[in-house]
LOTI-853097 format. One record per residue (C-alpha): residue in three letters; x, y, z. Coordinates in pm, whole numbers, plus 50000, padded with zeros to 5 digits. Example, Ala and Ser with C-alpha at 12.3 -4.5 7.8 and 13.67 -1.06 7.14 Angstrom:
<atoms>
ALA512304955050780;SER513674989450714;
</atoms>
This chain:
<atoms>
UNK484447454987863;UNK482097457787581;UNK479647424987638;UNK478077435687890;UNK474607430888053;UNK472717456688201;UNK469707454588390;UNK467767487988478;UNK465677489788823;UNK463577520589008;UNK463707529289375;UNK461027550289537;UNK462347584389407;UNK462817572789075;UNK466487574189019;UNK467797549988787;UNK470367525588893;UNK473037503188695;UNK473487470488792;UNK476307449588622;UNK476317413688567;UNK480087400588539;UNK479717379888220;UNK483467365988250;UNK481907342588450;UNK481007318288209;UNK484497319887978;UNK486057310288339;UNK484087276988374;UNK484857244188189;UNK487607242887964;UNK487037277587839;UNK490297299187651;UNK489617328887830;UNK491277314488136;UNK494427309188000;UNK494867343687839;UNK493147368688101;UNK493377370588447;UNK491617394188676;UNK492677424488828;UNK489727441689028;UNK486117436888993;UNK484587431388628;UNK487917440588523;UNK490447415888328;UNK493807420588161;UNK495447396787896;UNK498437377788086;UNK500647392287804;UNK500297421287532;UNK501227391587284;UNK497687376687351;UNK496237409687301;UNK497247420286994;UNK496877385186851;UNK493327390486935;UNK493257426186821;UNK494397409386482;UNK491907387586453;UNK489047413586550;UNK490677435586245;UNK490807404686005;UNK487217393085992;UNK485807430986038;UNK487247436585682;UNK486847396985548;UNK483247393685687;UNK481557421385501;UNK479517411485213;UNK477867438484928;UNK474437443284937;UNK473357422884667;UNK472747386684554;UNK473537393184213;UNK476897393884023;UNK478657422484068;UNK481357439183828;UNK484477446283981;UNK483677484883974;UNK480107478384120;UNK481737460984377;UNK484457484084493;UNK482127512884491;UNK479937496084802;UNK483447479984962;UNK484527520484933;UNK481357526485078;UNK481767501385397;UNK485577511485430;UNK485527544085682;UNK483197518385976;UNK486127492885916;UNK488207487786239;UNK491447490886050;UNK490507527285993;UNK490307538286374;UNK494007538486478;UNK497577544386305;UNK498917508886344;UNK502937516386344;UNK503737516186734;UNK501257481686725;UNK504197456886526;UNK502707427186672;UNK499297434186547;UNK500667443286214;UNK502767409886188;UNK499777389986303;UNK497807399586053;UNK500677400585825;UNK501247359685886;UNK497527357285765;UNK497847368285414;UNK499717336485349;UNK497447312485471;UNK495557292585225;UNK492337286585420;UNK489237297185212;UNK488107320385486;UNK491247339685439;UNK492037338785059;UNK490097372285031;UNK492957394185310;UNK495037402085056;UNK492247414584765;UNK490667433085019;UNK493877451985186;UNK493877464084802;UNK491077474184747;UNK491067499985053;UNK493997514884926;UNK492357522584590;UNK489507531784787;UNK491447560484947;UNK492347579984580;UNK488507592384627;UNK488237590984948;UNK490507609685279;UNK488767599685552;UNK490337558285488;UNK493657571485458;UNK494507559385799;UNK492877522885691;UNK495187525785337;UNK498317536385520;UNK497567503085792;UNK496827484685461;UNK499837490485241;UNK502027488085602;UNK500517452585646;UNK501257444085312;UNK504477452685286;UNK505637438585604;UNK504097405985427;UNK506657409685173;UNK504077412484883;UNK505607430984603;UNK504267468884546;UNK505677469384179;UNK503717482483883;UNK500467491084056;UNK498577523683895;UNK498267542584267;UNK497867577384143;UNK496317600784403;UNK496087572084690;UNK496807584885044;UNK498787568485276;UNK500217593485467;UNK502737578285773;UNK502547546385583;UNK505607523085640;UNK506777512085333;UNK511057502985416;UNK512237477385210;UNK509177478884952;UNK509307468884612;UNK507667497984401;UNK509797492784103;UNK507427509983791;UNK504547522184047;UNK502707555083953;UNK502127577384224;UNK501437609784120;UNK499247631384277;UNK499657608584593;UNK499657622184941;UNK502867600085117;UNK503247631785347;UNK505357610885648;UNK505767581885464;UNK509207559685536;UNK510647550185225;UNK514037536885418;UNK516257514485177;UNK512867510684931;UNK512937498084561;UNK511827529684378;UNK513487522983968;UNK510947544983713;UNK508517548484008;UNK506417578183920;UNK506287607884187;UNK505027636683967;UNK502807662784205;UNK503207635984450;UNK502987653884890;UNK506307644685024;UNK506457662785356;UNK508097642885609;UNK509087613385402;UNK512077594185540;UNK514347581185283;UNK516817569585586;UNK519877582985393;UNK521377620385315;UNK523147630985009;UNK527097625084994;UNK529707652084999;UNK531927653884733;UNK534017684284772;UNK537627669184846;UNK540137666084542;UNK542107639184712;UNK541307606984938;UNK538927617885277;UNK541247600185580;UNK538567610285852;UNK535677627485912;UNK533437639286233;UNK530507652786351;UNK530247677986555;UNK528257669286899;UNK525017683086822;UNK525087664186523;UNK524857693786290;UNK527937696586146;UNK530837677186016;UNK534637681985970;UNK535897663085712;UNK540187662585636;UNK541737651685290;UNK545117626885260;UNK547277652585058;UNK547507681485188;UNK546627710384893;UNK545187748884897;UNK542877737285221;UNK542847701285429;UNK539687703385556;UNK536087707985505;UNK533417722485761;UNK529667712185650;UNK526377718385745;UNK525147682485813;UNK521477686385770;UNK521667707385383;UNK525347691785273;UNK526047727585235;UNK530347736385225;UNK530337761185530;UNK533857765685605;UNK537517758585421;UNK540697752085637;UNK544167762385506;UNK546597769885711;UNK548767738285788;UNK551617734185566;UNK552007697785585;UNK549407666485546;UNK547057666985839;UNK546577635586061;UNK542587648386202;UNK540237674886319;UNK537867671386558;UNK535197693486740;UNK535127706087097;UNK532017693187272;UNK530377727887248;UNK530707726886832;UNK532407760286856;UNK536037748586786;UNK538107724086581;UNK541367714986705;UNK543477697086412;UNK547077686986409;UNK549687679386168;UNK552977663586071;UNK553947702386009;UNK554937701486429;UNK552137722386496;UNK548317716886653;UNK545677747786541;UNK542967757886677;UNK540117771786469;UNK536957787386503;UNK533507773586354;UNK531687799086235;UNK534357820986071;UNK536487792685988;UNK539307813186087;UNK542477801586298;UNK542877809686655;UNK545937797986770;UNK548927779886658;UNK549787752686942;UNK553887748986925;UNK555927726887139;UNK559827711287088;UNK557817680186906;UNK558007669786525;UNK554707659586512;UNK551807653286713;UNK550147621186772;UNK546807627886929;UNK544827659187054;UNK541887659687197;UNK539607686987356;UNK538197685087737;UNK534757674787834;UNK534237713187946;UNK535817728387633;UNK538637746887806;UNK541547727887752;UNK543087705287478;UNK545697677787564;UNK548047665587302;UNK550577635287280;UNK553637637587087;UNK556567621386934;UNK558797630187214;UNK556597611287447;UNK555227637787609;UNK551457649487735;UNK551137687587693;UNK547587701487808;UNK547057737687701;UNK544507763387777;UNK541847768587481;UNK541747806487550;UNK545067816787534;UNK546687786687359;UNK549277786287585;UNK550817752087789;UNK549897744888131;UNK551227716788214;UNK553727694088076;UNK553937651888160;UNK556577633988087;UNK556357597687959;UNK558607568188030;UNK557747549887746;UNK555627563187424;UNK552157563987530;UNK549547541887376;UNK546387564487461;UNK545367595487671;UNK541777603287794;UNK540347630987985;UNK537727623288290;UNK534157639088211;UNK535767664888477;UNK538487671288302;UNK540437676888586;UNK542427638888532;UNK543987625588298;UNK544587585088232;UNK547497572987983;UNK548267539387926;UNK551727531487814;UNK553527504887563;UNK553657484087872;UNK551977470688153;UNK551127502188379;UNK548307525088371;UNK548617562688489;UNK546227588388620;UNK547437623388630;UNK545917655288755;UNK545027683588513;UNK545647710788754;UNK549117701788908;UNK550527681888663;UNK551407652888918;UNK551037614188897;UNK548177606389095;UNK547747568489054;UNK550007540988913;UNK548007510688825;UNK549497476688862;UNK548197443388748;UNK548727439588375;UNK550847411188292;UNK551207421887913;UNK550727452887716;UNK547537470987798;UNK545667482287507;UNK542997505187637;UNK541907523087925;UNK538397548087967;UNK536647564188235;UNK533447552488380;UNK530887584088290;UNK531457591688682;UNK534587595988696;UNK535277574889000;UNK536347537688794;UNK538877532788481;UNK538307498388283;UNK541937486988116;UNK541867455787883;UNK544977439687808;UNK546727412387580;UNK547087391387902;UNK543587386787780;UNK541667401388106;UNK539677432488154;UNK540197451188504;UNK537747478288702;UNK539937501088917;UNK539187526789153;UNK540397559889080;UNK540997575689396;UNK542507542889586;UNK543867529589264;UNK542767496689384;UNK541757469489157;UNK537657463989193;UNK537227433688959;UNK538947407188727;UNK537467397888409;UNK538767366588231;UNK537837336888004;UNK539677353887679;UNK541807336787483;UNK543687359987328;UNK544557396187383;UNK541807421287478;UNK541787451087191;UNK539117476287399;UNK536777476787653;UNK534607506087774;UNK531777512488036;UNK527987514587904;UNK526457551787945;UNK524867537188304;UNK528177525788394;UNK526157489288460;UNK527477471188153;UNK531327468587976;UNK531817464587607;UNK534817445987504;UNK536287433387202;UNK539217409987084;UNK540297404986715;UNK536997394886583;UNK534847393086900;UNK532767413787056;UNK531387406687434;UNK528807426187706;UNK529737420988035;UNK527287424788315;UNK529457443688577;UNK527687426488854;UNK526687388588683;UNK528637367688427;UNK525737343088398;UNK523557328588094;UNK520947310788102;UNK519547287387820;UNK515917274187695;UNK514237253887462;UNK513327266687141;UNK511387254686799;UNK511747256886425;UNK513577237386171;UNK511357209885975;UNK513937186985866;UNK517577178285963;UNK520127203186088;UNK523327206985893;UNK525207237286013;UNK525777254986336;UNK527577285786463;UNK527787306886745;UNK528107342286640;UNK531207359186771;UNK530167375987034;UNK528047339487153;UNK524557359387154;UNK524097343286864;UNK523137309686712;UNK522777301986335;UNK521497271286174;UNK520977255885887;UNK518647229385734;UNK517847203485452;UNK514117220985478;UNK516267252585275;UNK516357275785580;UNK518597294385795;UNK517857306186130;UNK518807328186435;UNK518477319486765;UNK519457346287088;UNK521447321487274;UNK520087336487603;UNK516927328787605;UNK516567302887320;UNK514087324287112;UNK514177324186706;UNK515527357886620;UNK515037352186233;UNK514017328185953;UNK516347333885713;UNK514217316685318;UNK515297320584965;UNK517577292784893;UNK515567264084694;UNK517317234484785;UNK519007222385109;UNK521687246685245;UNK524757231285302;UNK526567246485554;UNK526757283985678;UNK529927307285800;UNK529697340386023;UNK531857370985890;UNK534787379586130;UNK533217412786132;UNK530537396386357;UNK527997414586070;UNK526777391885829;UNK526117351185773;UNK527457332585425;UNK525187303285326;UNK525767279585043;UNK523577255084915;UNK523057224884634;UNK521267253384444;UNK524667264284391;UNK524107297284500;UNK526497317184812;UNK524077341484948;UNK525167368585232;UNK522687377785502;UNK522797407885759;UNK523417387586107;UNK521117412686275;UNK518587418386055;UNK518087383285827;UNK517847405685530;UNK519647382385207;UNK522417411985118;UNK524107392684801;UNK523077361284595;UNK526097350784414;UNK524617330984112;UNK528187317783916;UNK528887279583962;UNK527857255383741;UNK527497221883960;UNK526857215584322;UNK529497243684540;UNK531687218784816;UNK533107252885029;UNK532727292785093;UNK534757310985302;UNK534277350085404;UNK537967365585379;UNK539767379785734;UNK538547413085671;UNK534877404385548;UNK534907421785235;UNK535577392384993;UNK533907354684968;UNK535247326584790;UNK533897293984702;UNK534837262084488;UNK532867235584320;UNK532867205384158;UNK532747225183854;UNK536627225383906;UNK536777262283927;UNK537217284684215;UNK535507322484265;UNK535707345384479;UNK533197377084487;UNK533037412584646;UNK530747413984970;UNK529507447584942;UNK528847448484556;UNK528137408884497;UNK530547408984199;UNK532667383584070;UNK536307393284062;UNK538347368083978;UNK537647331383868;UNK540427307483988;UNK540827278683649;UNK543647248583701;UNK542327220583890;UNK541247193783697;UNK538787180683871;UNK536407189684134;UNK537727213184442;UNK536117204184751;UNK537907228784989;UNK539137262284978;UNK540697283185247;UNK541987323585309;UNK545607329285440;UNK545367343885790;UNK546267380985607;UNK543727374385361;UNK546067377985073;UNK546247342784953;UNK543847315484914;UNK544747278884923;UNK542457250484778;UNK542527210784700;UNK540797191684466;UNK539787156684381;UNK542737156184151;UNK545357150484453;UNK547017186584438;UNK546587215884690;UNK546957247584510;UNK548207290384645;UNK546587311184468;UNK547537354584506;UNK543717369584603;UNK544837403984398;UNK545847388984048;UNK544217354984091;UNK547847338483973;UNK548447303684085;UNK551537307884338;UNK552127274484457;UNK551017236184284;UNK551607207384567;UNK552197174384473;UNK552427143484635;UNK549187126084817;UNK548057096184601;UNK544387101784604;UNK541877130584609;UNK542527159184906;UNK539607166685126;UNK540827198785371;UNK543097218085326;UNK543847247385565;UNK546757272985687;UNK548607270986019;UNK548137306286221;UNK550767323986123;UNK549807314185737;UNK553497302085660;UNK552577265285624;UNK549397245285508;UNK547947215185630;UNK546347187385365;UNK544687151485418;UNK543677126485144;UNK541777097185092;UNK545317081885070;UNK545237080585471;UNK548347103685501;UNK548217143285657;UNK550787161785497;UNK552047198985535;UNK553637218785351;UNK555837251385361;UNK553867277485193;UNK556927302485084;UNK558657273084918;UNK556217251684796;UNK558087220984986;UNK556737191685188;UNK557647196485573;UNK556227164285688;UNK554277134485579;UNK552127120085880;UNK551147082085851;UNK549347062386089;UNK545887064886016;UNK544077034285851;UNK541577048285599;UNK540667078085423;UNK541767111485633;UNK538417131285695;UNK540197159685810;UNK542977182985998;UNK543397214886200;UNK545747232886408;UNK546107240886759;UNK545667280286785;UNK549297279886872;UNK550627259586547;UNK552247239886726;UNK550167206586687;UNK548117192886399;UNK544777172686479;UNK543327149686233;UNK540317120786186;UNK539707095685956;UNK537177071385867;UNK539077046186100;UNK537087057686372;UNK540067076486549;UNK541617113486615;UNK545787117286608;UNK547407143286773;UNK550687148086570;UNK553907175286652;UNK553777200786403;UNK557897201286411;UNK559057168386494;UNK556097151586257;UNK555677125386561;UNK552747109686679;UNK551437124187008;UNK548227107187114;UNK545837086486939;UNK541697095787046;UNK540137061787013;UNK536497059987172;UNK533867065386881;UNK532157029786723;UNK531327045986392;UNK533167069986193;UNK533997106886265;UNK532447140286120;UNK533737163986262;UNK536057179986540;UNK536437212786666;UNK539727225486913;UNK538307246087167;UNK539987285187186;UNK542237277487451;UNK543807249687231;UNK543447226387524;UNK540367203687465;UNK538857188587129;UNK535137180787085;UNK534117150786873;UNK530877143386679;UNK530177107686510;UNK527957088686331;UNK527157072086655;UNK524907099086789;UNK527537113487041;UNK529907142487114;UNK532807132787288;UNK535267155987492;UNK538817149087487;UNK542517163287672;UNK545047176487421;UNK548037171787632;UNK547187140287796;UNK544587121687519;UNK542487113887786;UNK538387115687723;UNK536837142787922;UNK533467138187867;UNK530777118787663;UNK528017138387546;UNK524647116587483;UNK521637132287382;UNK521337126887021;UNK519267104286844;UNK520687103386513;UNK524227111386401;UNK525667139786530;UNK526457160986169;UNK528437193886337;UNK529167212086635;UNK531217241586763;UNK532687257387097;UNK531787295187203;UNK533957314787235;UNK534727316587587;UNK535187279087522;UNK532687268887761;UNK529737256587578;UNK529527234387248;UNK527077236587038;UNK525847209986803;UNK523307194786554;UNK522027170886451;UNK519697146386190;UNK517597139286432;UNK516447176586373;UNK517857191286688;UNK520147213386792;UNK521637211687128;UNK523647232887312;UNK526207217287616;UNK527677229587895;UNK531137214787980;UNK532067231688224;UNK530027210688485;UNK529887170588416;UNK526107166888524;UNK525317202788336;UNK523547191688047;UNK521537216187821;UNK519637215787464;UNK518387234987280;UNK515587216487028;UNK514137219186772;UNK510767208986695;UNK508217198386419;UNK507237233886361;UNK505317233485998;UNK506437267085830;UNK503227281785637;UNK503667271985256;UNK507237267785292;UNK507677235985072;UNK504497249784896;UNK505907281384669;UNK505387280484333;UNK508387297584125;UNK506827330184088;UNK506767337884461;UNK510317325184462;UNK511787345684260;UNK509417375284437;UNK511037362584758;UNK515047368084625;UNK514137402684449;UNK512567416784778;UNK515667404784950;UNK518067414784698;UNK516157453184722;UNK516567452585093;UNK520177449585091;UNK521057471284812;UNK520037504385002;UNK518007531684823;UNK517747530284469;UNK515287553084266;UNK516997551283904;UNK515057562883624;UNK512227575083923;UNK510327606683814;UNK510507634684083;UNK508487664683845;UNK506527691584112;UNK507117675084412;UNK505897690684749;UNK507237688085051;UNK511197677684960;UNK514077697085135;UNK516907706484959;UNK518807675485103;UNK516707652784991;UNK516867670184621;UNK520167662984591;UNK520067627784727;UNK517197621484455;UNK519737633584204;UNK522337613184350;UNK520507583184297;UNK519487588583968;UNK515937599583979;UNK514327624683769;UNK512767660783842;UNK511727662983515;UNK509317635183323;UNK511347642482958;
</atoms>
């Protein structure tokens, strides 16, 4: 407590005595802040009621310490005059006391202040400048320029082109930074990180380097043929690394901190399927399609033993937690376990059926197989007898693991449940459902407290002891809402606005994750990779852009179309986007790269919907010209032209398996067609007006569609009959969605509600009323349970249907972003070159590396990777 009063008094002998006066007094009376942000814990004592509230106020301390000093003189100053007294001033400035990189808060309060346009603030910026020039004459700021250029740079101001020779920023954090032309030579950046930074013709010369973090290593580049896998070893300081074709050697042993070639591997005389490492690093076992398994040693690369059995080749081998035995599984369905000492077999277990998968317990004294069926087996090591049988699967299990105990086995299975067993009863502990589809893996967390699961696309954390979520309210978007997902794994919610954002919401506790800016016009709609890793936006500036899910960073802005884009689509297996416009064409780009690689020309007018085959190796479009189009992804050849609806087609999208293809038109009819043949299966009247749109069950089975006729028709894939007619909305339909189970169908209208309906029976479920504008999208999780929508009214909301009465939003309110609608076109285009630098990883091309101190021989060769320089000619 620094304001303090202290009042001195003198007893008879003289000794002095402090008396305190509690001054908090007076910030605890009236209507005073203090009492909403401290609270007290002992006498004179306080503490803020969260570290939030301190470092805001931390912030603001640091902010007008270096905004509030003034020079020493009345008269007009010259810039130089002036930075010599600021220099001056600079070491008694409280953002040269402390290293601010464990504070983030404090450095993205102050951070959020750079942008404000409030006179008492328009000097931040200047000033967090000029102390890192002050610090080229000066070591004893070099804590205040590291905090400075940190601040900055977590601001997003660009770095590029500044004249920094011989400034020292030592531990500064500077990942993601924009230092494209920037002279630093002589500088000390001893500890600085540098992690996926900007660095083209930056200058380095003479520059102290100790410590930097450039958050990448150099690549290996030894193999003469395609590298199928590669692994480190478990102390993380070497790597195995084994070649497709099998030539003089297979495999590679490297030192993983120099990229140094330690050790070749020879011997096998047939391609090689792995390697891996023992846990102690000392071994490799690798096996072949030669009918043998070898064991080698580390450090002399030389083989141990061969590993022989009555099998043609091996499918799997893997060593024992406590390094002293291998198991292997083979063609002839059999588990052989041999000692690592003598490479001899101990023990031999037969297989009814081939084996899916084999584990070791951390022990090592069990074994647990799962077959290609519904049982589950734990053997012991030592006697080679079935200990356990487990028995509950109704479908092929797919995976089973050890707890990191021992004493439980998770199994998952594509009767789409996960099950916790006891391993010494074999008794089943605990049923986990709500999948709709198969269950690929599931394992236990390191604390045994949480399981990891996925299926296809999705990935989900199960509490072992609680399935429950909770939802809040949360704030943000300025205008209306026009796009909503749930991420795969539901953790996740992503929206997007007409005020030109995107942003992501933890759907636990209703907090804004990330504001996703750099799209200048309203963003149309948005799309989450099946990959779970990344978010597609497109928007009427006619740009796609791809954004990290976890991170916000923009990855890709794909710049091509000519006129306003009507669809985007990521492909099945992420890698590839395509989009279509009413520029008639269709594109479709490389994820990782952002390059165009093939444009799709043939429609002949605009194409407002574009879709990828389930494999991902077709792509099917419509157009306002009444034709749905096949297109081959590869060669970008039309494969298919379909002919037939009598006005302009609006979706257009494949049935499961990807053999047929659903279309609707403005001529009120859903047809589908037979993708193979090109021919017209079925022809599905009965709607009134214009078709909005159609989807398939999950199962194929049934087609749903909605037109502007206010209702939704269930219609028989096979038979082309009419099922059920949904009639219940008073103004026209935008959208439906079919939850995963294929069993219910969510509704949003023009008339400001969501309305829940029965697939088998028609029946309404549920009306959803919340809304105060029309309802524009919506979408189920994926455990089918929620639905989440938006909204004009600027909202998002987020339902449970699981209860009637359950009702829960989550909404979004008039939160004013600083400057958003107020950048000019210079900080724009600032704003999509940071991003695009963030995504792009490391680059340093053309960057000048001469006399460097400090780099390792690693990070030599990743310089030279990357194209920098360690000479200035």
């Amino acid at each position: 407590r620094s304001d303090e009063k202290t009042e001195i008094k003198t007893n008879k002998i003289t000794t002095p005595i402090t008396k305190t006066e509690d001054i908090w007094t007076r910030y605890f009376k009236g209507d005073s802040v203090a009492k909403y942000v401290l609270r007290r814990i002992g006498e004179n004592k306080y503490q803020f009621l969260h570290k939030s509230c301190q470092e805001y106020y931390a912030a603001q301390k640091i902010i007008y310490d270096i905004i509030s000093w003034k020079p020493n003189s009345n008269f007009d100053l010259s810039h130089q005059e002036f930075q010599q007294q600021f220099e001056m001033y600079i070491p008694r400035l409280l953002i040269n006391r402390k290293l601010l990189n464990e504070e983030t808060g404090i450095i993205k309060f102050i951070a959020e202040r750079i942008h404000e346009t409030t006179p008492i603030l328009q000097n931040l910026k200047s000033r967090l400048f000029r102390i890192i020039e002050g610090s080229k004459n000066n070591i004893n700021i070099s804590i205040a320029a590291a905090n400075a250029i940190t601040i900055l740079n977590s601001a997003n101001i660009n770095l590029h082109n500044q004249n920094w020779d011989n400034i020292k920023i030592p531990n500064a954090i500077l990942d993601h930074a924009f230092l494209e032309g920037t002279k630093l030579r002589g500088a000390c950046l001893d500890n600085v990180s540098l992690f996926q930074a900007f660095l083209d013709n930056t200058d380095f010369t003479n520059a102290s380097m100790n410590g930097v973090y450039l958050g990448e290593y150099a690549y290996l580049d030894q193999h003469k043929d395609v590298v199928t896998t590669a692994q480190f070893s478990h102390d993380n300081l070497r790597i195995v690394s084994v070649q497709l074709i099998k030539r003089s050697e297979f495999g590679i042993i490297w030192d993983a901190i120099s990229g140094k070639q330690i050790q070749l591997l020879k011997e096998h005389s047939a391609d090689v399927t792995a390697a891996k490492f023992s846990p102690d690093g000392l071994k490799i076992v690798s096996y072949s399609s030669d009918a043998t398994i070898r064991l080698w040693d580390v450090s002399s690369g030389q083989q141990l033993h061969i590993l022989k059995g009555n099998f043609a080749y091996a499918i799997t081998a893997q060593f024992s937690f406590d390094n002293s035995k291998i198991f292997s599984y083979s063609n002839d369905k059999i588990i052989r376990i041999w000692d690592v000492s003598t490479g001899k077999e101990i023990q031999s277990l037969k297989c009814d059926i081939k084996s899916s998968g084999v584990q070791f317990s951390p022990s090592s004294s069990k074994l647990v197989s799962y077959l290609s069926g519904k049982l589950i087996h734990i053997w012991s090591v030592s006697s080679g007898k079935r200990l356990q049988q487990l028995e509950g699967h109704t479908d092929l299990v797919t995976g089973a693991r050890f707890s990191s105990d021992g004493s439980k086995i998770v199994s998952c299975s594509n009767d789409k449940t996960i099950r916790i067993w006891d391993v010494s009863s074999g008794r089943q502990l605990q049923l986990l459902e709500g999948y709709y589809n198969g269950v690929n893996d599931a394992q236990f967390s390191l604390d045994d407290s949480k399981i990891v699961s996925s299926i296809d696309r999705t990935i989900r954390i199960w509490d072992v002891s609680s399935k429950r979520q909770q939802f809040q309210s949360v704030e943000g978007h300025t205008h209306q809402v026009t796009g909503v997902k749930f991420s795969l794994d539901s953790s996740k919610i992503v929206s997007c606005s007409v005020d030109k954002t995107i942003r992501i919401w933890n759907t636990s506790s209703g907090q804004q994750l990330q504001l996703l800016e750099g799209h200048s016009n309203i963003v149309t709609d948005i799309q989450i990779s099946p990959d779970n890793s990344k978010i597609l936006s497109y928007s009427v500036d006619r740009t796609v852009r791809i954004w990290d899910l976890k991170s916000g960073i923009q990855l890709q802005s794909l710049q091509g179309h000519s006129h306003i884009l009507e669809d985007a689509q990521f492909s099945p297996d992420s890698s590839k986007v395509v989009s279509c416009s009413i520029d008639k064409t269709i594109q479709i780009w490389d994820v990782a790269t952002g390059q165009k690689l093939q444009l799709l020309e043939g429609h002949s007018s605009g194409v407002v919907s574009v879709q990828f085959s389930p494999d991902g190796s077709k792509i099917a479009s419509c157009s306002n010209d009444n034709t749905v189009r096949i297109w081959d992804v590869e060669s970008g050849r039309q494969l298919q032209l379909f002919e037939g609806h009598t006005g302009p087609v609006d979706i257009v999208q494949f049935s499961p398996d990807g053999s047929k293809i659903a279309s609707c038109s403005h001529d009120s009819t859903v047809r589908i067609w037979d993708v193979s043949s090109g021919q017209q299966l079925r022809r599905l009247e009965g709607h009134e007006f214009r078709v909005m749109g159609a989807k398939f069950l999950p199962d194929g089975s049934k087609v749903v569609s909605y037109a502007s006729d206010k209702t939704i028709r269930i219609w028989d894939v096979e038979s082309g009959q009419q099922l059920h007619v949904l009639d219940g909305h008073s103004k026209s339909i935008i959208n439906i969605e079919i939850s995963p189970d294929g069993l219910k169908i969510a509704s949003c209208s023009r008339d400001e509600t969501i309305q829940l309906w029965d697939v088998l029976s028609g029946k309404k479920l549920q009306l959803l009323k919340g809304h105060s504008d029309e309802v524009r999208a919506l979408q189920f999780s994926h455990d089918g349970s929620k639905i989440v929508s938006c909204s004009l009214d600027k909202t998002i909301r987020l339902w449970s249907i699981n209860n009637k009465s359950n009702k829960e939003k989550i909404k979004i309110m008039d939160n004013t972003l600083a400057d958003s609608d107020k950048c000019s076109s210079s900080s724009f285009v600032k704003c999509v070159w940071q991003a695009g630098v963030q995504s792009s990883g490391l680059l340093m091309r053309k960057s000048i590396w001469e006399n460097v101190k400090g780099l390792t021989p690693s990070l030599m060769l990743l310089v030279q990777q990357r194209g920098g320089k360690f000479q200035s000619f």
